[in-house]
Each structure stands twice: as structure tokens, then as C-alpha cells.
C-alpha positions as CSV (number, residue, x, y, z in Angstrom):
1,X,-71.6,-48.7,-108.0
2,X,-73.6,-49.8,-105.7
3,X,-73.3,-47.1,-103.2
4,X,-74.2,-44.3,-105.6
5,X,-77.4,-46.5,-106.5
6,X,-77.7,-46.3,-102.5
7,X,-77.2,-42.7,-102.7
8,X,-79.8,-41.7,-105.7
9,X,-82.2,-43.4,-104.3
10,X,-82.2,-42.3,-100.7
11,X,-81.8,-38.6,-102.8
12,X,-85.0,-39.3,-105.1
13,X,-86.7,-40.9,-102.2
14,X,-86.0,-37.4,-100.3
15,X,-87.3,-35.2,-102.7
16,X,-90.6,-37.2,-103.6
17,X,-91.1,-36.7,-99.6
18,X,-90.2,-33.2,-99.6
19,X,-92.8,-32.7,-102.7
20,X,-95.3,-35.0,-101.1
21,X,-95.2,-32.6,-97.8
22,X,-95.2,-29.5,-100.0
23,X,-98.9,-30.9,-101.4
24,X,-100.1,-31.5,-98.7
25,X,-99.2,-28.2,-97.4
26,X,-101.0,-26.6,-99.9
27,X,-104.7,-28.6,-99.5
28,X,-104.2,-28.1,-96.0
29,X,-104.0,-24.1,-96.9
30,X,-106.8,-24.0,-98.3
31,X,-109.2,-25.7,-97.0
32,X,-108.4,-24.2,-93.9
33,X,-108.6,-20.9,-95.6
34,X,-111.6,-22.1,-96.6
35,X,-112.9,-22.9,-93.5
36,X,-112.0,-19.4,-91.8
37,X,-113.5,-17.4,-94.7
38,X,-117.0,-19.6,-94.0
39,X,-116.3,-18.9,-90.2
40,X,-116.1,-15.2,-90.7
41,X,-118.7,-14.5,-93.4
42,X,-121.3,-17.0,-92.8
43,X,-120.5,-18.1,-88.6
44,X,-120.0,-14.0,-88.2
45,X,-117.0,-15.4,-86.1
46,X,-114.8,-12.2,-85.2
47,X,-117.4,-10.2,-87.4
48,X,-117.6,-7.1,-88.4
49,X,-113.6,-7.6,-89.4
50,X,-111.9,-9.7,-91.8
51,X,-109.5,-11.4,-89.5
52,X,-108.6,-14.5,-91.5
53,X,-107.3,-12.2,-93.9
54,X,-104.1,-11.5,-91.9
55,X,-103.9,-15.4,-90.9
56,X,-103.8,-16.2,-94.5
57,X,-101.0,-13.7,-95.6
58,X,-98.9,-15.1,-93.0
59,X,-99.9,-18.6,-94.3
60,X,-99.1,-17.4,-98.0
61,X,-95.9,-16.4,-96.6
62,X,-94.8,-19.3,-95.1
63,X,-96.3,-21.5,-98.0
64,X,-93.8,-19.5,-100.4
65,X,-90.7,-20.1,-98.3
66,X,-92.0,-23.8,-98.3
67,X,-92.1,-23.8,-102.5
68,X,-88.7,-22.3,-102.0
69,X,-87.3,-24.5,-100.0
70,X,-88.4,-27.7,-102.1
71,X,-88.2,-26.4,-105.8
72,X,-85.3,-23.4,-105.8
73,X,-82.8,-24.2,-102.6
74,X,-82.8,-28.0,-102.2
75,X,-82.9,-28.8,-105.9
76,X,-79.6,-27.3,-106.6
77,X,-78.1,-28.0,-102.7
78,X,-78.1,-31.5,-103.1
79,X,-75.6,-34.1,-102.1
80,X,-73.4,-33.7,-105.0
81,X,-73.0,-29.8,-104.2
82,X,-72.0,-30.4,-100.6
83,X,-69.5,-32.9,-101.5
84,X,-68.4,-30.5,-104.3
85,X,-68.1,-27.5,-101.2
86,X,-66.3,-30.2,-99.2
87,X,-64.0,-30.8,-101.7
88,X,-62.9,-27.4,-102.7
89,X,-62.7,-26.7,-99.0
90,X,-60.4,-29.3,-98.1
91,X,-58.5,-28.7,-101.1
92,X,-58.0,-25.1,-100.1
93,X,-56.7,-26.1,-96.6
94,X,-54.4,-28.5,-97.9
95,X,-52.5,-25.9,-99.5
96,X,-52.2,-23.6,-97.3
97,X,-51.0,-26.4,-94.9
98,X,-48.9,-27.3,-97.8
99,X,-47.5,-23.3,-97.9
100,X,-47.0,-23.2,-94.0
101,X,-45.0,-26.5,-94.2
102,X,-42.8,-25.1,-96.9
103,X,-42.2,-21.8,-95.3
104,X,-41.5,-23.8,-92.0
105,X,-39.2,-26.0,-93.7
106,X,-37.5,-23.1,-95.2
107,X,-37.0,-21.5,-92.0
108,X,-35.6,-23.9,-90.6
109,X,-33.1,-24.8,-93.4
């Protein structure tokens, strides 16, 4: 009992860090987009093209895999689906130790 307390904790703990990282991703995004658009237009830093226009659709990019990674791929690949993987894998090589012993046994006999 007290273990799986452990556990949901140290999970919920995770994922508020995980969320936590995600914001602060996403302020960091734009005011740093923010800050390249005022370069660029106002600075006429790299002008007469819109350079931080490529930066931030790489950015973009990588933000989405970021959303991805907290809200889609490690919500439903927690702990409990690994153990569930782990299980089903072991499982499946126990039988087919199981069938080799049988068919050893059998030609042996």
C-alpha cells in the first residue's frame, strides 16, 4: 500500500514537472520570438529579410513534439503500461520456455 502511494506520487510529481517545463517552454517561445521580430523590424538586424521567420518554425516544431511528448505519449506510457508490456512479455517467454521444455522432455522420453 504503501509503495503504490510511493509510486503515484513520484508519477504525479513527474508529470507536474513535465507540465511545468512544457510552460515554461512556451513563455520562453515567445518572448524570444518576440524579441527577434523587434530585432528584425525595428533593430533592422539581418534586414531586408525575415530571418526569424525560419527560427520560429523550427521552434514551432520542436514546441509541438514537446506538447506531444507531455500531453499524447507520456500520458498513456506511464508506469502502469510498462509494467503491463513487461508482463505480457515475460508471460509470452514463459511459454515458449514452457513448449521447448515439453518438446525436450518428449524427446527424450
Amino acid at each position: 500500500m504503501e509503495k503504490e502511494l510511493h509510486e503515484q506520487y513520484e508519477y504525479a510529481r513527474r508529470r507536474i514537472k513535465q507540465k511545468k517545463n512544457l510552460y515554461f517552454h512556451f513563455v520562453v517561445f515567445l518572448i524570444g520570438n518576440l524579441f527577434m521580430f523587434i530585432a528584425n523590424h525595428f533593430f533592422k538586424v539581418g534586414a531586408p529579410r525575415q530571418w526569424y521567420i525560419w527560427i520560429l518554425t523550427g521552434w514551432l516544431f520542436l514546441l509541438i513534439l514537446h506538447f506531444i511528448k507531455v500531453y499524447i505519449t507520456d500520458r498513456f506510457m506511464n508506469k502502469s503500461w510498462e509494467r503491463e508490456q513487461i508482463d505480457r512479455l515475460v508471460a509470452k517467454q514463459q511459454q515458449k520456455i514452457n513448449q521447448l521444455e515439453t518438446k525436450t522432455n518428449q524427446d527424450f522420453q
